[in-house]
C-alpha positions in Angstrom: 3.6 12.2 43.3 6.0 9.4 44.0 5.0 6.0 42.4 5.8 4.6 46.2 2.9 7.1 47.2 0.3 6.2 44.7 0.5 2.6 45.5 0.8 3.0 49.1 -2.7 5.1 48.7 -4.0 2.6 46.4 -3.5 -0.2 48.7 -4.7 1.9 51.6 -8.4 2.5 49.3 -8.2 -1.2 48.4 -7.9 -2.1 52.1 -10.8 0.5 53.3 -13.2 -1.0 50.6 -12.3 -4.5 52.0 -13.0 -3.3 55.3 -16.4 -1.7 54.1 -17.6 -4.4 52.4 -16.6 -7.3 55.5 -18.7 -4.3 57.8 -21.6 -4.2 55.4 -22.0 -8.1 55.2 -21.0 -8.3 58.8 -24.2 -5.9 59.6 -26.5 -7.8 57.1 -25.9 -10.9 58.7 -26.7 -9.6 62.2 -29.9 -8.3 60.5 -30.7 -11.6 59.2 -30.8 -13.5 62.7 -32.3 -10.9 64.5 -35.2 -10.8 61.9 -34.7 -14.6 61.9 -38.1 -15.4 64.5 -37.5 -17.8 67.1 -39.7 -20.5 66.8 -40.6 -23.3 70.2 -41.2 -26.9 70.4 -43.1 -28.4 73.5 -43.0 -31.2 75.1 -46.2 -32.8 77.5 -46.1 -35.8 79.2 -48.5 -37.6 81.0 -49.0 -40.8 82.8 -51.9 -42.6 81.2 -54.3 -41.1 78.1 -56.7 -42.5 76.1 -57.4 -41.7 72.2 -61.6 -41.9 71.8 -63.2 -42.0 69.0 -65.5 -39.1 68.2 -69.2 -39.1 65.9 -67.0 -37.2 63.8 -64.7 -39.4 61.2 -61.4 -38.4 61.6 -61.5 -36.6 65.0 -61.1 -37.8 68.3 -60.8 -36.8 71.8 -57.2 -37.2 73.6 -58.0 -37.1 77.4 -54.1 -37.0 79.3 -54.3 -38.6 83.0 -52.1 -37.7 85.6 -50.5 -35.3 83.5 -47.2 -33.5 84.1 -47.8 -30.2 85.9 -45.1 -28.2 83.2 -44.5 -28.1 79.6 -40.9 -28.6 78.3 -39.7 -25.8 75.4 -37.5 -25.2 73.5 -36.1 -23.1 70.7 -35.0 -23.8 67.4 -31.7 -22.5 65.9 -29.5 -19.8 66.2 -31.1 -19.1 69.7 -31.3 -22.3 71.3 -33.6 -21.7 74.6 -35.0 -24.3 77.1 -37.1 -24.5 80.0 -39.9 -25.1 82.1 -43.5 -23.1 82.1 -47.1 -24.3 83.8 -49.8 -25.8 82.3 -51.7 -22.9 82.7 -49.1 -20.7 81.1 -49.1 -23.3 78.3 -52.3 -22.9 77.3 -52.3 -19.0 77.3 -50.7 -19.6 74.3 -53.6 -21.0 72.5 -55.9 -17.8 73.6 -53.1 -15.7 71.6 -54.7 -14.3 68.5 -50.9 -13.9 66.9 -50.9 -14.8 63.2 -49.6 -17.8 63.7 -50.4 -18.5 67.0 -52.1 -22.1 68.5 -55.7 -20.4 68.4 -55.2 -19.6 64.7 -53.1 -22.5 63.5 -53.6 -25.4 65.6 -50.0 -26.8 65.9 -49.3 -31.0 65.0 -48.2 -33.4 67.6 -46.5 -36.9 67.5 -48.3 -38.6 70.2 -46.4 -41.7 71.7 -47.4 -43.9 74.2 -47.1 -48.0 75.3 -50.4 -49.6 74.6 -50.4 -52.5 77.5 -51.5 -56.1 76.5 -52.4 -58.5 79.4 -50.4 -61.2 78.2 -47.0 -59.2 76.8 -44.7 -56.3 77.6 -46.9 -53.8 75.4 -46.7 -52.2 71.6 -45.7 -48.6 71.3 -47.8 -46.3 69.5 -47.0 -43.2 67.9 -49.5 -40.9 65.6 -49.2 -37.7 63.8 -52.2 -35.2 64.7 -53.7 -31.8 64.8 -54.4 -30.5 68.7 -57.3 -28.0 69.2 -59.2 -27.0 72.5 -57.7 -27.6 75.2 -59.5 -28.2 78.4 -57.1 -28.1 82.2 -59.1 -30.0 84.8 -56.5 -29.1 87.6 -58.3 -31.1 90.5 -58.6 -34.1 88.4 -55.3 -33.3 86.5 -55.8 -33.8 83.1 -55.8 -32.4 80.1 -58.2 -33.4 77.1 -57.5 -32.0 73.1 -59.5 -32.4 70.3 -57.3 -34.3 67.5 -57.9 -34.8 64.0 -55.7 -37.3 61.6 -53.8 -35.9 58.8 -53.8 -38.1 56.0 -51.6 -40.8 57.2 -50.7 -44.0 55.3 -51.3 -46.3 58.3 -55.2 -45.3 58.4 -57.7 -43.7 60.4 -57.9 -45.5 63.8 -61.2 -47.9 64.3 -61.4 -48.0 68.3 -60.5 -45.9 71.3 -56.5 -46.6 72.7 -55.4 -46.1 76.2 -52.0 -45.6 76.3 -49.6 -45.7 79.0 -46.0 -43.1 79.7 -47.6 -41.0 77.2 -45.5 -38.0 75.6 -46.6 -35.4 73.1 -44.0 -33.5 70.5 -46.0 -30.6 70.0 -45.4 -28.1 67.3 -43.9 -25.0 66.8 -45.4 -21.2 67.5 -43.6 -18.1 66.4 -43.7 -16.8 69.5 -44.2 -17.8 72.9 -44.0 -14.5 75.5 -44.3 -17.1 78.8 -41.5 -19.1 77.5 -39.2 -16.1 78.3 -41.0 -16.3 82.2 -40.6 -20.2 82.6 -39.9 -21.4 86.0 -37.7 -24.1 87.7 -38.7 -27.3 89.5 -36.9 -27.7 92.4 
């Protein structure tokens, strides 16, 4: 055998392992994002609310007023995904008895909101919480949570808040099923 031979078959083995290996890694990565879950962020806002304090220290009631008839999602990385889905399609999600759904890990919110003073243009507010229960009052149109503080620096809050152009960051869920099925405002 020809010494041009052997290292023309020697590169040509080199060159299939090379392509064997870039396949392999190639393939594991593919496995990696599709095993990667997809994980949603939600968005509520709401005209008015008001933060009440409850018997219970550390918990309070968060009633939204003239909320927003549609959540906002969204999807983390590599899939990126956005849209619209109902109230009511919302809070399916918290009936879900996934492993880490709502019902069986109550997401956190940033809660933000303008707290009006008579005499100036008003102070924003924004909280970390835990959401729980929630309770659609379509014909009145809104929306009321059960909260509890997580051990914040600033300190449990001593009164009830109303707060106005009120937005919530909720939390992510592992899975949503209605955020595939959102619909469009026209």
């Amino acid at each position: 055998m020809s010494t041009c031979y052997k290292n023309l078959m020697v590169k040509g083995l080199v060159t299939l392992l090379f392509l064997g290996c870039c396949t392999a890694f190639a393939a594991n990565k593919q496995t990696n994002i599709a095993a990667h879950s997809t994980n949603f962020m939600f968005l509520q806002n709401a005209e008015t609310g008001v933060l009440k304090l409850t018997p219970q220290e550390g918990s309070y009631q968060l009633v939204l007023q003239n909320v927003q008839p549609y959540v906002t999602y969204f999807s983390d990385r590599p899939k990126r995904m956005t849209g619209l889905m109902s109230i009511e399609s919302f809070l399916k999600e918290w009936q879900s008895n996934t492993k880490n759904g709502f019902k069986n890990d109550a997401p956190n919110v940033g809660i933000e909101g303008i707290k009006l003073h008579a005499f100036s243009n008003g102070q924003t507010v924004s909280v970390v919480m835990v959401l729980s229960n929630p309770i659609y009052d379509k014909n009145a149109n809104t929306l009321t949570y059960m909260a509890h503080e997580l051990n914040t620096k600033e300190g449990e809050i001593k009164k009830d808040i109303k707060l106005n152009n009120l937005v919530l960051f909720i939390d992510n869920i592992d899975s949503c099923p209605s955020c595939c099925c959102g619909f469009s405002i026209n």
